[in-house]
N, CA, C, O and CB atoms as a CASP TS submission, in Angstrom:
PFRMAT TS
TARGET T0000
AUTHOR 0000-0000-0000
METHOD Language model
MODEL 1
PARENT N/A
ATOM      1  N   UNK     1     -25.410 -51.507  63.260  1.00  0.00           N
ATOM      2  CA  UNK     1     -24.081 -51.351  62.710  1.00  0.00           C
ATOM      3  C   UNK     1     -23.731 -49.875  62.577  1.00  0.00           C
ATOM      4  O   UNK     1     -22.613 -49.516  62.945  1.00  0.00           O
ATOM      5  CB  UNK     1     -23.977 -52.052  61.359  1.00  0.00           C
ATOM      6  N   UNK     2     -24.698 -48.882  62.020  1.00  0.00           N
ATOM      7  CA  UNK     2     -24.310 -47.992  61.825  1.00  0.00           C
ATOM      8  C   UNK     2     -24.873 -47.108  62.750  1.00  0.00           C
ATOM      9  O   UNK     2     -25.670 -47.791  63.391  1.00  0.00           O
ATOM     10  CB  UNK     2     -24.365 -47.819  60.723  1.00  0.00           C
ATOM     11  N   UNK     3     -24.899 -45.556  63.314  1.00  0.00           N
ATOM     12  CA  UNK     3     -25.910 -44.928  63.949  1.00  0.00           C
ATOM     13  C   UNK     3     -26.597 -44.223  63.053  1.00  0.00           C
ATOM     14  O   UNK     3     -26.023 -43.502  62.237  1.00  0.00           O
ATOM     15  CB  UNK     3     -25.524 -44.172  64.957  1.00  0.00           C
ATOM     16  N   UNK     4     -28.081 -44.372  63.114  1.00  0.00           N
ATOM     17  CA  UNK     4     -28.845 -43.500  62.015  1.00  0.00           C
ATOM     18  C   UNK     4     -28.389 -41.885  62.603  1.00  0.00           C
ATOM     19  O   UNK     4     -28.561 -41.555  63.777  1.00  0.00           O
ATOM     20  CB  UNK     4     -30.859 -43.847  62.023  1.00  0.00           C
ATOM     21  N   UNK     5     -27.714 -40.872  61.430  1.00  0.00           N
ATOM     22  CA  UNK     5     -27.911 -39.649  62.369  1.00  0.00           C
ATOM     23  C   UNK     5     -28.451 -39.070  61.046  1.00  0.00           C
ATOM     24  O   UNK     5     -27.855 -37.997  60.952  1.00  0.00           O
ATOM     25  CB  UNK     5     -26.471 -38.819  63.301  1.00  0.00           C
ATOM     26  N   UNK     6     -29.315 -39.207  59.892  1.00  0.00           N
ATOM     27  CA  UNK     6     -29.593 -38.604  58.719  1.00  0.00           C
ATOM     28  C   UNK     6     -30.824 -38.659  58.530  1.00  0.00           C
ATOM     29  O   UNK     6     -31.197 -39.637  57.881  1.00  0.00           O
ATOM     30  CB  UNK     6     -28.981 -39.042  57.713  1.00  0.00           C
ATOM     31  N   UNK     7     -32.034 -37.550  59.061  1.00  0.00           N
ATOM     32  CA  UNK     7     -33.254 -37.313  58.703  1.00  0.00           C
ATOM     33  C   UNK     7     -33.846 -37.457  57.556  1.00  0.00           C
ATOM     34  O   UNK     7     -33.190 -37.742  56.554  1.00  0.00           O
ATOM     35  CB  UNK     7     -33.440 -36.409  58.937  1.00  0.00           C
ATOM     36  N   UNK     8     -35.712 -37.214  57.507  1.00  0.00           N
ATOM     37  CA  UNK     8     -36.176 -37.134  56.264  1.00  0.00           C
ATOM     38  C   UNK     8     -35.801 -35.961  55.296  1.00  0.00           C
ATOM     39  O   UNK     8     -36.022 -36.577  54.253  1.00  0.00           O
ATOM     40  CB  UNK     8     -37.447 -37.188  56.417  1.00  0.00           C
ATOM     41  N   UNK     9     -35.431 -34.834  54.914  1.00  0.00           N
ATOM     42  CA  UNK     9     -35.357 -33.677  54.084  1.00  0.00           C
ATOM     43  C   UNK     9     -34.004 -33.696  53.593  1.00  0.00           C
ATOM     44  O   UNK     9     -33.575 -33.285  52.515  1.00  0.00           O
ATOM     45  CB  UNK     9     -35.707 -32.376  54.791  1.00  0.00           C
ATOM     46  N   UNK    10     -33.341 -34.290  54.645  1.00  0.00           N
ATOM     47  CA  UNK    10     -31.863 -34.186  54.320  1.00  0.00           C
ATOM     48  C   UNK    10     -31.371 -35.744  53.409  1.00  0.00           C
ATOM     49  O   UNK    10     -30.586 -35.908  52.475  1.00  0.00           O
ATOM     50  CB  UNK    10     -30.940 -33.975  56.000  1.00  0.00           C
ATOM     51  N   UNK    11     -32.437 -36.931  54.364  1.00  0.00           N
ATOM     52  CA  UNK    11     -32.092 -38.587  53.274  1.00  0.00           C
ATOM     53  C   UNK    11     -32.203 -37.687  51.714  1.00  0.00           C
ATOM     54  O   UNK    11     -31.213 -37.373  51.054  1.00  0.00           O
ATOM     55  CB  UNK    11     -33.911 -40.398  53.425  1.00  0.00           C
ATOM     56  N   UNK    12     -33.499 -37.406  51.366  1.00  0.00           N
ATOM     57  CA  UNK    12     -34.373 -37.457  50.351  1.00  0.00           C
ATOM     58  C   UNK    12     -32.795 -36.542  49.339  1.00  0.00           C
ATOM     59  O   UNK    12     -32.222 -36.988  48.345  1.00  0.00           O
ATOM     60  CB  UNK    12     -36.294 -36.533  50.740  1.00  0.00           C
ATOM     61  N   UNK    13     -32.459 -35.007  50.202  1.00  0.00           N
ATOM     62  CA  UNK    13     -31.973 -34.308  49.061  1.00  0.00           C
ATOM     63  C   UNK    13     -31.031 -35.269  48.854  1.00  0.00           C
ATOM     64  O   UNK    13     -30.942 -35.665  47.692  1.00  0.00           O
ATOM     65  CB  UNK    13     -31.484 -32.823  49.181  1.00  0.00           C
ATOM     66  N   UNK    14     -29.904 -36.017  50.102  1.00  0.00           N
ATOM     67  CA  UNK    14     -28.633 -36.702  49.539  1.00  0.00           C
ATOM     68  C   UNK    14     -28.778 -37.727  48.107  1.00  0.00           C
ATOM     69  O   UNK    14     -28.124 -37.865  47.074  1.00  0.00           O
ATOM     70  CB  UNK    14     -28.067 -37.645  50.810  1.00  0.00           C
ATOM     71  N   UNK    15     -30.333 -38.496  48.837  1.00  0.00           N
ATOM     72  CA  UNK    15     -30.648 -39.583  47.356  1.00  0.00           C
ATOM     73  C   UNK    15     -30.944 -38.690  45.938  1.00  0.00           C
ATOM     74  O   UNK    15     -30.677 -39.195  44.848  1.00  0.00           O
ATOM     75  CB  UNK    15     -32.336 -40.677  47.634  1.00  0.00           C
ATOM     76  N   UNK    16     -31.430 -37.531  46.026  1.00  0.00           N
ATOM     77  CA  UNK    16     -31.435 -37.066  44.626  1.00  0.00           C
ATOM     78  C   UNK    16     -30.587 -36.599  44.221  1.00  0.00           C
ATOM     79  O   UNK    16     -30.370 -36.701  43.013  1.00  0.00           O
ATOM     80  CB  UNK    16     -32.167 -36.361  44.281  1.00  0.00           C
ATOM     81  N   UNK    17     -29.697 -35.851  45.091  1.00  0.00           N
ATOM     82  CA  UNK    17     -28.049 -35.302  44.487  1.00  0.00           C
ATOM     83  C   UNK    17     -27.104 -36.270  43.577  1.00  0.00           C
ATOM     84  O   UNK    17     -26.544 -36.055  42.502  1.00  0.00           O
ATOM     85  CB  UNK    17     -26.993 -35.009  45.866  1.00  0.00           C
ATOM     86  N   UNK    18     -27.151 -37.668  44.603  1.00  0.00           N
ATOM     87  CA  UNK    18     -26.327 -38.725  44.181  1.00  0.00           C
ATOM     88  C   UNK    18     -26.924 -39.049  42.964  1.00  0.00           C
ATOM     89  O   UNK    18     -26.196 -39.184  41.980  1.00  0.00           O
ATOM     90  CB  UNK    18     -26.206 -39.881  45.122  1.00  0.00           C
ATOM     91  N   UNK    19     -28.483 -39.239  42.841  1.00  0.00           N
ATOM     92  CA  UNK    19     -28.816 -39.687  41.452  1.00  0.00           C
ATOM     93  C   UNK    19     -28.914 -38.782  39.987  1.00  0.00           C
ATOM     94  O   UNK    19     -29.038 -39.088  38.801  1.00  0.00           O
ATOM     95  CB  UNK    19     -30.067 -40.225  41.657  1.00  0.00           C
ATOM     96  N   UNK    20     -28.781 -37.423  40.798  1.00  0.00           N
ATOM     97  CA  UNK    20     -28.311 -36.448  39.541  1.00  0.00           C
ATOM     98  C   UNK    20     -26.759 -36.750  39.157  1.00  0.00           C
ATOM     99  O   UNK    20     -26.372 -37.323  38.139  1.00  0.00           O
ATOM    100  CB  UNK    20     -28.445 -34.700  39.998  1.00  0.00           C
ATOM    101  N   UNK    21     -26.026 -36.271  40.129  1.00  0.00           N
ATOM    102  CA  UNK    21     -24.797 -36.514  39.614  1.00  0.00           C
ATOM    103  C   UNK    21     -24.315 -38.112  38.689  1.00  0.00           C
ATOM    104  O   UNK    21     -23.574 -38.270  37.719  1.00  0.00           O
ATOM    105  CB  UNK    21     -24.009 -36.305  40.898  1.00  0.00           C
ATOM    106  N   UNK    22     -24.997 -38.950  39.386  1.00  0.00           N
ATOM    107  CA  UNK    22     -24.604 -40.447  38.729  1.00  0.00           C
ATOM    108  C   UNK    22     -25.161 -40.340  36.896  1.00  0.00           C
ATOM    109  O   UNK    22     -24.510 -40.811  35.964  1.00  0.00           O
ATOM    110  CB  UNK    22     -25.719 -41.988  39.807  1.00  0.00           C
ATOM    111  N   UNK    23     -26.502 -39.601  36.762  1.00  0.00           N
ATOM    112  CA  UNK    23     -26.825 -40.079  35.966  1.00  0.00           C
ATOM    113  C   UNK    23     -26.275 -38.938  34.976  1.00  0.00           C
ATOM    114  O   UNK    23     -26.060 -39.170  33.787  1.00  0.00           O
ATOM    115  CB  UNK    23     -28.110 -40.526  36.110  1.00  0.00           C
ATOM    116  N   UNK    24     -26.032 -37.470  35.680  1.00  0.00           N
ATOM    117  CA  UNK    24     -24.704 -36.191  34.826  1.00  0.00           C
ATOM    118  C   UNK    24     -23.659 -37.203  34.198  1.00  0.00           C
ATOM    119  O   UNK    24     -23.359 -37.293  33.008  1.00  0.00           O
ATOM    120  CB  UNK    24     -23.544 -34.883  36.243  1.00  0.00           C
ATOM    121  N   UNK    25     -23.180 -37.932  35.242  1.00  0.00           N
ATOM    122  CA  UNK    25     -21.715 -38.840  35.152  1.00  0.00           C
ATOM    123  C   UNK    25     -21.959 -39.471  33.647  1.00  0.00           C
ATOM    124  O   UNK    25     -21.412 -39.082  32.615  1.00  0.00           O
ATOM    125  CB  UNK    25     -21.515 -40.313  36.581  1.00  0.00           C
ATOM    126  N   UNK    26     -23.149 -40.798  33.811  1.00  0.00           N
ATOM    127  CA  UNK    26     -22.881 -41.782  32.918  1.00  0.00           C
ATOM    128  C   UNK    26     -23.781 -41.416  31.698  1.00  0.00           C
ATOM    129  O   UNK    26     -24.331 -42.318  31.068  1.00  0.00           O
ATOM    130  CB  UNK    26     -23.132 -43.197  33.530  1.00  0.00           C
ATOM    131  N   UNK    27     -24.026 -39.391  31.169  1.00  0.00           N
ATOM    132  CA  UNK    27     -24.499 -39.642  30.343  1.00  0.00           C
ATOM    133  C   UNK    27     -23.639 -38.705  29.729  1.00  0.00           C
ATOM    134  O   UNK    27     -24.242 -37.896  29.023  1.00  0.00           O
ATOM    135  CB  UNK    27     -25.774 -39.709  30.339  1.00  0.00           C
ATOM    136  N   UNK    28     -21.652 -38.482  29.815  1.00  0.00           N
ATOM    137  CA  UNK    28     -21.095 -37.761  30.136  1.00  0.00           C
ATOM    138  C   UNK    28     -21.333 -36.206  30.352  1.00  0.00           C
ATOM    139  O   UNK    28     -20.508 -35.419  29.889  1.00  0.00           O
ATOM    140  CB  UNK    28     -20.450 -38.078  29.597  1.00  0.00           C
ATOM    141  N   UNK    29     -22.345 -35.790  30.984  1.00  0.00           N
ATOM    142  CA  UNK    29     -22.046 -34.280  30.900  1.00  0.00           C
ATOM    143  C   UNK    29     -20.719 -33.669  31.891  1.00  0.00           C
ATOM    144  O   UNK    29     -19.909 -32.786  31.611  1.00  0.00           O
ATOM    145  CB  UNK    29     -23.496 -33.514  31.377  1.00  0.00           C
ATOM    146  N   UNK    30     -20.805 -34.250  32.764  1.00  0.00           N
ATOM    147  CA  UNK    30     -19.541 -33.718  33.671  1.00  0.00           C
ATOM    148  C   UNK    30     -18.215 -34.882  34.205  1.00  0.00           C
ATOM    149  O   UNK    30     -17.368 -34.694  35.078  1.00  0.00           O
ATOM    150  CB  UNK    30     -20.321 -33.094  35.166  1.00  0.00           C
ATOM    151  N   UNK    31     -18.302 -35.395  33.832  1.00  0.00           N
ATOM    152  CA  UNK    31     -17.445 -36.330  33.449  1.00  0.00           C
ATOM    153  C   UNK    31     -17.278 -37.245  34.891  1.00  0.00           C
ATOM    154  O   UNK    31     -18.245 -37.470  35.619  1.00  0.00           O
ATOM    155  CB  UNK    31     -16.060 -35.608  32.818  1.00  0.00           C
ATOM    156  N   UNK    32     -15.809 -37.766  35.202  1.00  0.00           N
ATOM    157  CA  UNK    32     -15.939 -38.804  35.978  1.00  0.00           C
ATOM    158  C   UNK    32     -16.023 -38.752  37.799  1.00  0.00           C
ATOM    159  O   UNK    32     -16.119 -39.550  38.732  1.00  0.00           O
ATOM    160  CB  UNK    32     -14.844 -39.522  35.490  1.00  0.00           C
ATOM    161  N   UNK    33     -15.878 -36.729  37.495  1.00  0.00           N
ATOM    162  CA  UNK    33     -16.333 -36.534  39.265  1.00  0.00           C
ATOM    163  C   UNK    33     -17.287 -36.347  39.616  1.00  0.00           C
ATOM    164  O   UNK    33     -17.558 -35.748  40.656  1.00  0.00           O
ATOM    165  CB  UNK    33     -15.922 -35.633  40.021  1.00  0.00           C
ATOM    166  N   UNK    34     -18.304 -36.968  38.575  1.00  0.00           N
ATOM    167  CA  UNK    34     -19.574 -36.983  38.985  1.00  0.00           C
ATOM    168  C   UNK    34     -19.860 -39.036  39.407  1.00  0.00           C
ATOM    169  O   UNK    34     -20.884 -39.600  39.020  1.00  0.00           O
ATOM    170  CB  UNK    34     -20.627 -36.127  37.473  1.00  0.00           C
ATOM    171  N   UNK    35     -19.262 -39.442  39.839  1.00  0.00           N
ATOM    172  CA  UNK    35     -19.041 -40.276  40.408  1.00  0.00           C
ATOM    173  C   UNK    35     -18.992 -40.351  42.213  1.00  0.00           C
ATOM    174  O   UNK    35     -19.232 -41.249  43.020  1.00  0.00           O
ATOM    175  CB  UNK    35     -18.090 -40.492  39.742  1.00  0.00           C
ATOM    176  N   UNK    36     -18.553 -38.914  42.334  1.00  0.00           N
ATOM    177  CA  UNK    36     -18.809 -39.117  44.081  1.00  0.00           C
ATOM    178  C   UNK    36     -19.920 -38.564  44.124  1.00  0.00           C
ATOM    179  O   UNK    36     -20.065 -37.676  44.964  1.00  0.00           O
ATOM    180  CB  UNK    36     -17.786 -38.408  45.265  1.00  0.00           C
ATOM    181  N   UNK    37     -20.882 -38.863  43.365  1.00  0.00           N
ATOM    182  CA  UNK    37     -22.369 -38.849  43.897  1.00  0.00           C
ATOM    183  C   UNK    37     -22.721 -40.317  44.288  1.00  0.00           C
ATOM    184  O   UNK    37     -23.935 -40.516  44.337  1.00  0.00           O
ATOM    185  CB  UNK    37     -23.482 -38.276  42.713  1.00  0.00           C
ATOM    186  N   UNK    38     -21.934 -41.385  44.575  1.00  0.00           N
ATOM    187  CA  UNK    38     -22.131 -42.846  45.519  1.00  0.00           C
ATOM    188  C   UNK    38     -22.111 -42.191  46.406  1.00  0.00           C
ATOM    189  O   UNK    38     -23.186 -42.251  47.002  1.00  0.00           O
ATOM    190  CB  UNK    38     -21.139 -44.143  45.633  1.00  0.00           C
ATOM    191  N   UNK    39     -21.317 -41.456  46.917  1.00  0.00           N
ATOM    192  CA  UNK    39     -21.145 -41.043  48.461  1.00  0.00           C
ATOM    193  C   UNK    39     -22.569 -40.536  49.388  1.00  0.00           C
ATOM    194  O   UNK    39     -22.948 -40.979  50.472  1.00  0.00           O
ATOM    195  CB  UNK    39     -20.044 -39.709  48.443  1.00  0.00           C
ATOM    196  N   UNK    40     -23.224 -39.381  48.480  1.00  0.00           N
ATOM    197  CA  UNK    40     -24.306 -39.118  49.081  1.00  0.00           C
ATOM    198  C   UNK    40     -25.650 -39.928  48.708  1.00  0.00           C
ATOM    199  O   UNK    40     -26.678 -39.550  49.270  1.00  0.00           O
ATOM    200  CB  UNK    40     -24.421 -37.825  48.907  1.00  0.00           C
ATOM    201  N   UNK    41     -25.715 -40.806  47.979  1.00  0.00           N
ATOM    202  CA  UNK    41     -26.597 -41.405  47.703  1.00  0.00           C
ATOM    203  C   UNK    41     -26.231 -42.995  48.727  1.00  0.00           C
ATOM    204  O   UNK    41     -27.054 -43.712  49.295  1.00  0.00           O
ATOM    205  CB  UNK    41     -26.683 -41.354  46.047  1.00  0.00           C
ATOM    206  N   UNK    42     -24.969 -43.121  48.676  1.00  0.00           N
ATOM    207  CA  UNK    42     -24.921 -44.486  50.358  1.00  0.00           C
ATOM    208  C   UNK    42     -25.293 -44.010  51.231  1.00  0.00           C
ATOM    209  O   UNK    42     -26.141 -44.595  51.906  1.00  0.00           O
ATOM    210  CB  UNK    42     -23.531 -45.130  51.125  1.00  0.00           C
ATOM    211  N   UNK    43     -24.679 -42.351  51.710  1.00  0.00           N
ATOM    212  CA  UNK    43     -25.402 -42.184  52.801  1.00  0.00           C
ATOM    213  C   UNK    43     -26.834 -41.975  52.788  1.00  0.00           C
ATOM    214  O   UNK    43     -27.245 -42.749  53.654  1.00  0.00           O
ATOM    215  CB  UNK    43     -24.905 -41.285  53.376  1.00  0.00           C
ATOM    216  N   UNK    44     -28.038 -41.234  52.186  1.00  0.00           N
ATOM    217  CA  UNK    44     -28.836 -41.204  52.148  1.00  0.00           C
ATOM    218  C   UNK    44     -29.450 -42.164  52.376  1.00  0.00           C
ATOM    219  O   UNK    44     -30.345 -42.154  53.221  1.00  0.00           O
ATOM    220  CB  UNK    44     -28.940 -40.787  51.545  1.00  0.00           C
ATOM    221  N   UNK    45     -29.036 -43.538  51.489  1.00  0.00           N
ATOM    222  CA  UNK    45     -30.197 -44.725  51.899  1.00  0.00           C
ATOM    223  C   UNK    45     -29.549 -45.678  53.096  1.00  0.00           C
ATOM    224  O   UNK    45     -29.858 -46.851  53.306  1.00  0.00           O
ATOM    225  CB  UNK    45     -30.608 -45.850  50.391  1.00  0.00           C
ATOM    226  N   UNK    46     -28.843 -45.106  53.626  1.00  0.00           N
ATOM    227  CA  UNK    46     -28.344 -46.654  54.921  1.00  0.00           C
ATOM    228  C   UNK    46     -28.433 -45.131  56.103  1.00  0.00           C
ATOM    229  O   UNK    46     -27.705 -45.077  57.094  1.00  0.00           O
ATOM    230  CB  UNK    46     -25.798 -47.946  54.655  1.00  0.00           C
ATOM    231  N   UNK    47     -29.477 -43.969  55.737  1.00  0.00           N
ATOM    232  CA  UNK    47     -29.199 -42.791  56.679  1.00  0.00           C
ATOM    233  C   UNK    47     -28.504 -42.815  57.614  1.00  0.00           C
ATOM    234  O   UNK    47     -28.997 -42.367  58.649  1.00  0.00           O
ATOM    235  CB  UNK    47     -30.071 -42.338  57.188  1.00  0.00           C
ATOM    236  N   UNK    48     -27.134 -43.321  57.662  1.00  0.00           N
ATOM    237  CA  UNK    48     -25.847 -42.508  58.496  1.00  0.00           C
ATOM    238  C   UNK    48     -24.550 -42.053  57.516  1.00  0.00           C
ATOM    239  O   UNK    48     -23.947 -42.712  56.669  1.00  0.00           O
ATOM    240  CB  UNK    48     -25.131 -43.658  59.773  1.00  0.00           C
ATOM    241  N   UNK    49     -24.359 -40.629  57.981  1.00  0.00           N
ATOM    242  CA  UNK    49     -23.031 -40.403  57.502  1.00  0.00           C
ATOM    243  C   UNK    49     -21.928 -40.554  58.772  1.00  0.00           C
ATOM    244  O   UNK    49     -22.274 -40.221  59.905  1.00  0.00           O
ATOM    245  CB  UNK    49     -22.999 -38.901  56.805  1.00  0.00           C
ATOM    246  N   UNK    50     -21.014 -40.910  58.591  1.00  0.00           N
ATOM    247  CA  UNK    50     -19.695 -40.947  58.738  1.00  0.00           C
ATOM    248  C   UNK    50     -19.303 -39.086  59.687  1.00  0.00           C
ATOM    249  O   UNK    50     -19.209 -38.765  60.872  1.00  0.00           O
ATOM    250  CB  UNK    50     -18.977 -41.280  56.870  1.00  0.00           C
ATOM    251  N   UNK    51     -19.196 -38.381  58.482  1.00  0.00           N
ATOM    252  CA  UNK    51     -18.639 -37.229  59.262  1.00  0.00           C
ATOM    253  C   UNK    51     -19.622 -36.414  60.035  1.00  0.00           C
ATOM    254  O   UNK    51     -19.177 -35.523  60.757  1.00  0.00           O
ATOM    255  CB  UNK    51     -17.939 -36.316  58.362  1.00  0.00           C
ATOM    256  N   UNK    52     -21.030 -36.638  59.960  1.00  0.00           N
ATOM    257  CA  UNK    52     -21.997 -36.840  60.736  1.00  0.00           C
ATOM    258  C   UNK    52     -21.135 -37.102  62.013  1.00  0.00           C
ATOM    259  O   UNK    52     -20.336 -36.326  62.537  1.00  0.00           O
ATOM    260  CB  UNK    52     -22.981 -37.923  60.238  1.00  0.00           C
ATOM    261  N   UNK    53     -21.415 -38.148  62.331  1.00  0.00           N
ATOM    262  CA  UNK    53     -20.998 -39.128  63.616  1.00  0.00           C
ATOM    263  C   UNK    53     -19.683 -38.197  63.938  1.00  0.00           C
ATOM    264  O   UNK    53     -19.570 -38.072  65.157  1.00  0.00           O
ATOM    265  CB  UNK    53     -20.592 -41.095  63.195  1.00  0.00           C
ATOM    266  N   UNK    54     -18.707 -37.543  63.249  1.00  0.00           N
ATOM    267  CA  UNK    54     -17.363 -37.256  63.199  1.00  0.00           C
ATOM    268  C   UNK    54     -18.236 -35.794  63.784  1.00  0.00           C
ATOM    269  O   UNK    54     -18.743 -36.150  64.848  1.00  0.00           O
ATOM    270  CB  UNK    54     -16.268 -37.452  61.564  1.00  0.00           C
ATOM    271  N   UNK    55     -18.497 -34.753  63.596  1.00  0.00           N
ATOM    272  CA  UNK    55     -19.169 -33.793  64.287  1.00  0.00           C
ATOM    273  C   UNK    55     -19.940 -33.441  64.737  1.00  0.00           C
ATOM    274  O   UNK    55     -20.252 -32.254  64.827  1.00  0.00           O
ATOM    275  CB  UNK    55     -19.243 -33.304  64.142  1.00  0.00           C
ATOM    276  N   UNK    56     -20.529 -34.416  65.190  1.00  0.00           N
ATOM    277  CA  UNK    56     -21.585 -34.892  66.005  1.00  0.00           C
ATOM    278  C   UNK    56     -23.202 -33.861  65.453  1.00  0.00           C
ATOM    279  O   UNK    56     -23.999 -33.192  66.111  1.00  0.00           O
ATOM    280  CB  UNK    56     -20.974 -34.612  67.851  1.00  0.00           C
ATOM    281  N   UNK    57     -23.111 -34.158  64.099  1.00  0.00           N
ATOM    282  CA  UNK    57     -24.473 -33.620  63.708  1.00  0.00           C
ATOM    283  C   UNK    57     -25.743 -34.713  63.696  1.00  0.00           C
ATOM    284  O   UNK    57     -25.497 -35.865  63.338  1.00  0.00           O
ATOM    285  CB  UNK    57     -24.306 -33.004  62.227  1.00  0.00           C
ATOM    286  N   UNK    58     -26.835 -34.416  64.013  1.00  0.00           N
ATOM    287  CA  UNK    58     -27.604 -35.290  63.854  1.00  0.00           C
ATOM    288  C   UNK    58     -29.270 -34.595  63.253  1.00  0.00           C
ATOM    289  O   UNK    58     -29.941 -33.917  64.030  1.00  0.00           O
ATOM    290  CB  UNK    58     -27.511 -36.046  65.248  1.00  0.00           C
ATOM    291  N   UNK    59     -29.706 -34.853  61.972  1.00  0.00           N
ATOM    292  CA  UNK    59     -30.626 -34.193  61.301  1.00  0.00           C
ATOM    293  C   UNK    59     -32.022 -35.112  61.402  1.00  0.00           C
ATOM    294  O   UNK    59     -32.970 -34.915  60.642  1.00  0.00           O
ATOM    295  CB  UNK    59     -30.073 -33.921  59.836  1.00  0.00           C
ATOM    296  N   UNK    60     -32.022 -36.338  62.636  1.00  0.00           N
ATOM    297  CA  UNK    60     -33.025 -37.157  62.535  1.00  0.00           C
ATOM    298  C   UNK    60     -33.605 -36.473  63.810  1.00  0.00           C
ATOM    299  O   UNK    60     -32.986 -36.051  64.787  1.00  0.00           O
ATOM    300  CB  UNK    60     -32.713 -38.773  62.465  1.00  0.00           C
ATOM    301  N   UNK    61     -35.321 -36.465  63.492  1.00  0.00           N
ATOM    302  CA  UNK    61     -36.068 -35.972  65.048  1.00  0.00           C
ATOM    303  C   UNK    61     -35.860 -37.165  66.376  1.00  0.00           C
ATOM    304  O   UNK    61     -35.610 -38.368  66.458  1.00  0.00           O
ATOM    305  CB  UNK    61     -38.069 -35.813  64.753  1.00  0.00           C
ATOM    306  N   UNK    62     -36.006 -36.545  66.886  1.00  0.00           N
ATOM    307  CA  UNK    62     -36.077 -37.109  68.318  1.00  0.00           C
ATOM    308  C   UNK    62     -36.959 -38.046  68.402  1.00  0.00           C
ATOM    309  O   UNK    62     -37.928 -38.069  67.644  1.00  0.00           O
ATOM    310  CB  UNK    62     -36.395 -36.191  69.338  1.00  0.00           C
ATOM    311  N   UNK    63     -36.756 -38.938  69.318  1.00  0.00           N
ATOM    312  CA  UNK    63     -37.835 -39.881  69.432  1.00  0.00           C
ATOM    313  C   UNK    63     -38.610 -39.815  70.877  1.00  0.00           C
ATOM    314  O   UNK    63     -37.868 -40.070  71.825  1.00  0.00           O
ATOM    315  CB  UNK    63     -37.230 -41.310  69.182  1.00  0.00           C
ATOM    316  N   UNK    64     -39.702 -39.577  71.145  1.00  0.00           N
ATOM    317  CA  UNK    64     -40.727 -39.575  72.318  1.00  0.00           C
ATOM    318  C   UNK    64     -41.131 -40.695  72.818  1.00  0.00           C
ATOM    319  O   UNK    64     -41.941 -40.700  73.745  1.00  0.00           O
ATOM    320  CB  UNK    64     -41.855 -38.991  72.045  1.00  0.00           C
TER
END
């Protein structure tokens, strides 16, 4: 469904960004725009982004 284009160093930081910001969000320190930390934490775990694919970046190794 999707194209994986999101490596290991780069999954890992998106999943911890998203889970800092979510958990900044719901313990209010920064209030409710710490909510688009879904964004990098979907992409991280289904590893494809969107604007990835849109500029044709791809941070996953090659396959042999």
């Amino acid at each position: 469904m999707f194209k994986t284009n999101v490596g290991g160093i780069d999954r890992i930081a998106r999943i911890l960004a998203g889970l800092v910001l979510l958990a900044l969000t719901l313990t209010g320190t920064i209030g409710v725009w710490g909510w688009i930390g879904l964004v990098p934490l979907a992409t991280g775990l289904l590893s494809s982004c969107p604007l990835y694919s849109v500029l044709g970046f791809n941070t996953c190794p090659m396959k042999t």
